[in-house]
C-alpha positions in Angstrom: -45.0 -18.4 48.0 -41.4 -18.0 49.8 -39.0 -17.9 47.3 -35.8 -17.5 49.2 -32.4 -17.1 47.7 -29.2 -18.4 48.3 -26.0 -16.4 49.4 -23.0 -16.0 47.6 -20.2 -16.1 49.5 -17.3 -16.4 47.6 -16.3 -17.7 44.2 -13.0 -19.2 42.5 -11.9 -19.8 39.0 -11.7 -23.8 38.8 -10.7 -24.0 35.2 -10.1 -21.5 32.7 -9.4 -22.3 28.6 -12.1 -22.7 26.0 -14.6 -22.6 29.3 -14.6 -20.8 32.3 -15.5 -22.5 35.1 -16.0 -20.9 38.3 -16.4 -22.0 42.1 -19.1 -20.6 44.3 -19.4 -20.9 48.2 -22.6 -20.9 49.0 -24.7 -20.4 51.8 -28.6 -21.8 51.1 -31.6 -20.6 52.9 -31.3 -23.2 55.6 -27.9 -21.9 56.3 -26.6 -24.8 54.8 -23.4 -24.1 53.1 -22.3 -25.7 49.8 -20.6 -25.4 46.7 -21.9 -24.8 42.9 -20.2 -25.2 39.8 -21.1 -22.5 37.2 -20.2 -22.0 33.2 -19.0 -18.5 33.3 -17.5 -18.6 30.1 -18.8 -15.6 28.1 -20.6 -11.9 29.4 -23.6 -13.5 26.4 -24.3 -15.4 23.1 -25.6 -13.8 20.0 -27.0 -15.7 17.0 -29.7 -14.1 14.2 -32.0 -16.2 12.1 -31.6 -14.8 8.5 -34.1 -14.7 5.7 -33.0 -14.4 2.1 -36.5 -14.4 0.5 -38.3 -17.4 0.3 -35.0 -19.4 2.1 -32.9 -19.2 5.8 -29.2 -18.9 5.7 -28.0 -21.5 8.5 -24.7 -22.6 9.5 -23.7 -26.2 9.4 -20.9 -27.1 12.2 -19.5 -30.4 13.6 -19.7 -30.5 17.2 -17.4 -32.2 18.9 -19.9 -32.6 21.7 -22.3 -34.5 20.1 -19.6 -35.9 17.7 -21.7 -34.9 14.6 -22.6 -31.9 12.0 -25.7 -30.2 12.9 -27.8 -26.9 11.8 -27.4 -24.0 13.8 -27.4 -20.0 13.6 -24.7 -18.1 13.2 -23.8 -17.1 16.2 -20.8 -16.9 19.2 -19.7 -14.7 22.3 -20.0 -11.2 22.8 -16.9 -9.3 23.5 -16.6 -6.9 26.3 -18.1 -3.9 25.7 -20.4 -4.9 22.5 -23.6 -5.0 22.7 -25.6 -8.5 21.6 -27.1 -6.8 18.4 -23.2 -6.0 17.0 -22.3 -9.4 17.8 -25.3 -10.9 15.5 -23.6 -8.7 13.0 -20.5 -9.9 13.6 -20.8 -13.5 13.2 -23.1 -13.4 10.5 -20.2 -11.7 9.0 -17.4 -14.0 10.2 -19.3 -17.4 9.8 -21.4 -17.1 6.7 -19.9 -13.6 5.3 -23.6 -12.9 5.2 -24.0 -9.2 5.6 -27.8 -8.6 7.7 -30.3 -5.9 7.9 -32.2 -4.4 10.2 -31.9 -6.7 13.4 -35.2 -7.6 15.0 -35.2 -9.3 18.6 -36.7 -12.6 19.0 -35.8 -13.8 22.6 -33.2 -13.9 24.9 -32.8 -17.2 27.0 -30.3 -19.0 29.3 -29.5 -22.5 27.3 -28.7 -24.1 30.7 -29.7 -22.2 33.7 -29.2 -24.8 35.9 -25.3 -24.7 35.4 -24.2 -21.6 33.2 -24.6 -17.8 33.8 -24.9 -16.5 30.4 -28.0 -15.1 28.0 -28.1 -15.6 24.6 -29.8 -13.1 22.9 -31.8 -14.2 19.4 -32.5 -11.8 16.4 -34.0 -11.7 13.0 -33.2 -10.0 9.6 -33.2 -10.1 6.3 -29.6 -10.8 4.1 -28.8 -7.9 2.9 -25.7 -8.5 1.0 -22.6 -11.0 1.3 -19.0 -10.7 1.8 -15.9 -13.3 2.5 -16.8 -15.2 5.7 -13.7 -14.3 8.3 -13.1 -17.5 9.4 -9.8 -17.6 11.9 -10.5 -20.3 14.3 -9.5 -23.4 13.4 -12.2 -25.2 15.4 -14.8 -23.3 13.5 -15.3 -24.9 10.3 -18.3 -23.4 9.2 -20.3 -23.9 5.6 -23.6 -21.8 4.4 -26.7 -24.0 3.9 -29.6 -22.6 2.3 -33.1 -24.2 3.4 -36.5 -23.2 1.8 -38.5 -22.1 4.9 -40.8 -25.0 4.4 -38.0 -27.5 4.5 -37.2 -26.3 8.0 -40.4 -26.5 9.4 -39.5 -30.2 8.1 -36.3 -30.5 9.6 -37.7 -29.1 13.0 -40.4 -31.9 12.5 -38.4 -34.8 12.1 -36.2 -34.0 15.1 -33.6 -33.2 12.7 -32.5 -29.7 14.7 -30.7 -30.0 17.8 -29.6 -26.6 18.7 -31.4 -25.1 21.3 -30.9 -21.4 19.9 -32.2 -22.3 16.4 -35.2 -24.2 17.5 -36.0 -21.3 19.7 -35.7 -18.8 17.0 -37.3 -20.5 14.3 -40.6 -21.3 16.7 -40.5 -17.6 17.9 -40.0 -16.1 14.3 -42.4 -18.6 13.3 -45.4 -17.1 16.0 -44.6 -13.4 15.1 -45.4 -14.3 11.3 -42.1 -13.5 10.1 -41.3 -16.7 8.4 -44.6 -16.8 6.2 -43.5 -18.5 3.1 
């Protein structure tokens, strides 16, 4: 099978603010030259799925996207220079003020390959103790939710979880045996 690649010519910062958007000249196998729009807006993402005993420790959001609140993982960019696992930490910390354990990786996936550049990187752990969340962005309002394990298998069931990175943690965690009620 010929699986060609295309060239990358140049490339051109569009828009820059919340996103970064980037331009790319590109030439396609053909020789064809185009143009490709590409989400460039973070080096990764980091989230981690925590257990605290019998229950998981999520984060409920509104997104303005989907104009709702939803169940997700605490999670966010990495910062130059940190690597994915201290990130996990980090916004366990600043989101839920949920200090973790030993970090465990689940997967690492690209939530839109077709259109952004960036991993996100998906752990595990246990809570391990709690401190005062460190919330300092006003678009982040975030609040602890506490499900029994069970209860999110239900949630998952009834298309109740939209978030790609849970959904993705909680069927990997799920495989590996590490959510066994």
């Amino acid at each position: 099978m010929d699986e060609q690649k295309w060239t990358r010519v140049s490339a051109r910062t569009v828009y820059e603010g919340r996103m970064t958007i980037r331009e790319h000249s590109v030439q396609l196998p053909d020789s064809t030259p185009g143009r490709y729009e590409v989400d460039e807006s973070v080096p990764y993402g980091a989230a981690v799925l925590i257990r605290d005993g019998g229950d998981i420790l999520l984060s409920r959001q509104y997104r303005f996207p989907v104009d709702g609140w939803i169940h997700d993982l605490p999670g966010g960019a990495g910062e130059d220079g940190e690597q994915p696992a201290e990130a996990a930490r980090r916004e366990a910390v600043e989101e839920l003020g949920i200090v973790v354990g030993d970090l465990t990786p689940l997967q690492t996936f690209y939530p839109n390959p077709g259109r952004s550049a960036w991993p996100v990187h998906l752990f595990f752990a246990e809570a391990a103790g709690t401190l005062a969340p460190k919330a300092d962005d006003p678009f982040e309002q975030v609040r602890c939710l506490r499900i029994p394990i069970a209860d999110l298998a239900s949630l998952v069931d009834r298309g109740e979880i939209v978030d790609p990175s849970l959904l993705i943690a909680w069927h990997t965690a799920t495989t590996r045996g590490l959510l066994a009620p």
